[in-house]
C-alpha positions in Angstrom: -15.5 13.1 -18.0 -13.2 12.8 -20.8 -13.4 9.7 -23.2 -9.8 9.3 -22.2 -10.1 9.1 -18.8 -13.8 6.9 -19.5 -11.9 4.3 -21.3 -9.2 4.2 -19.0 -11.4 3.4 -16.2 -13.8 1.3 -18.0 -10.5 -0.5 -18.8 -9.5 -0.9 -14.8 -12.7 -2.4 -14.5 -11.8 -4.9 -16.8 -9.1 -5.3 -15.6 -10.1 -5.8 -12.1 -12.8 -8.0 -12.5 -11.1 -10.2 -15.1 -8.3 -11.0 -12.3 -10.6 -11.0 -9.1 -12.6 -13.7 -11.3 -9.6 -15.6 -11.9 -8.7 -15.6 -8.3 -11.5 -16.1 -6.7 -13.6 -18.5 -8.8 -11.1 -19.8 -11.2 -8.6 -20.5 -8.7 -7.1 -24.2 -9.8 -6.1 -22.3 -13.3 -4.4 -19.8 -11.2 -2.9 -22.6 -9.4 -1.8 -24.6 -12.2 -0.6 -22.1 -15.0 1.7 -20.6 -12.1 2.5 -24.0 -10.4 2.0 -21.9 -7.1 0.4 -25.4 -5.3 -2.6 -26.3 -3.6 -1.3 -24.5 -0.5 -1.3 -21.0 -2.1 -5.4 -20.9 -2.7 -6.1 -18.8 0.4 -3.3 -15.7 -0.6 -4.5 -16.5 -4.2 -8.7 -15.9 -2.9 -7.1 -13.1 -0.8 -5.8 -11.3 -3.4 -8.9 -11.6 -5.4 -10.7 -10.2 -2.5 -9.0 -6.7 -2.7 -9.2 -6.8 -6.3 -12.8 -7.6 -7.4 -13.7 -4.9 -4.3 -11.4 -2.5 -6.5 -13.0 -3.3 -9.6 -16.8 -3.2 -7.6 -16.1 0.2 -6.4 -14.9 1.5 -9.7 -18.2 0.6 -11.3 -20.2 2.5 -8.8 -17.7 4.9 -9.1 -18.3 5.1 -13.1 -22.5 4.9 -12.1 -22.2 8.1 -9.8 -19.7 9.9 -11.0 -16.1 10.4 -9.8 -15.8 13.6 -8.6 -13.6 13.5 -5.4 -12.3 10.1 -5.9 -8.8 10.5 -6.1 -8.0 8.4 -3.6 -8.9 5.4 -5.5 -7.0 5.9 -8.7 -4.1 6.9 -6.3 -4.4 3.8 -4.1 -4.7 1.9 -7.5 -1.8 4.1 -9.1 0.9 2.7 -6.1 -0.8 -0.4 -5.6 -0.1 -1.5 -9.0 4.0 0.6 -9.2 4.5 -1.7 -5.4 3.4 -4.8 -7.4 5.0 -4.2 -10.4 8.7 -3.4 -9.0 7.7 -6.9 -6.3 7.0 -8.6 -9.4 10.2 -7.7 -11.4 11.9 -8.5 -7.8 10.6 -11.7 -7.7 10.4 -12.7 -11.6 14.5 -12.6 -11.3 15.0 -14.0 -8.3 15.4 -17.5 -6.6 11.6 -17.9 -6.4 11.1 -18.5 -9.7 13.3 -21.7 -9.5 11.4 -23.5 -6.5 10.4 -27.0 -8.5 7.0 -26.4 -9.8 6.9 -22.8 -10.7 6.2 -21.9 -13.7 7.6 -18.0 -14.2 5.9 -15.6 -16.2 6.6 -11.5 -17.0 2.6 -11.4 -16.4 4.1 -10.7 -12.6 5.1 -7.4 -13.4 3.6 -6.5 -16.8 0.0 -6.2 -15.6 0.8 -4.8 -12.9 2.7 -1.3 -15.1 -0.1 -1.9 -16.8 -2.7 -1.1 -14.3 -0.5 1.3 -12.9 -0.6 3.5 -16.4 -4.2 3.6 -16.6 -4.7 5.1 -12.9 -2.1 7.4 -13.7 -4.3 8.4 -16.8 -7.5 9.1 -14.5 -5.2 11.0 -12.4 -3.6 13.1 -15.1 -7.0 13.8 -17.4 -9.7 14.4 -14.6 -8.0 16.5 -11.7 -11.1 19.2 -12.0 -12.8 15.9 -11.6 -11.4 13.9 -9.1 -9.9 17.2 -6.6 -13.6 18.3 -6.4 
């Protein structure tokens, strides 16, 4: 494995992890920096769900290798582009004007973010991850 495509997953692990934590355990900060509401803790812990699992199965994936794994970085690759065009969607729309809200370009920015690095693992390991 490149160091390219090392650090870019190393970095989605990050990445994953840092969020699922912030979801799942540190929930009320979620709540209040967004002002999403007490009622928005169950999609907030559901989201977290699918995203620590993402991160957990990337560090296995880094501990046994990632030959024929593509299907991960892909899922992660439109995953992220869905949530980053919702995010944009959303950022400029009526949502971000319910009373309490508190709008950020975090929505969407992450999300192109995440979106870049599985398109790196794609890109620089396809004797890798087509195995």
């Amino acid at each position: 494995m490149s160091s390219i495509t090392l650090i870019a997953v190393v970095l989605l692990i990050i990445g994953n992890l840092f969020y699922g934590y912030r979801c799942l355990i540190g929930t009320r900060g979620m709540i209040d920096q967004y002002g999403f509401g007490d009622a928005s803790a169950t999609p907030i812990k559901l989201t977290g769900s699918f995203v620590a699992a993402l991160g957990l199965m990337l560090i296995y994936l880094l501990a046994t290798g990632i030959s024929g794994s593509w299907e991960i970085f892909a899922y992660g690759f439109i995953q992220a582009v869905i949530f980053a065009i919702v995010g944009y969607q959303t950022q400029n729309s009526h949502w971000v004007k319910v009373d309490g809200v508190k709008p950020t370009r975090e929505i969407y920015i992450a999300p192109i973010i995440f979106a870049v690095l599985n398109a790196v693992v794609l890109y620089t390991a396809p004797e890798l991850l087509y195995a």
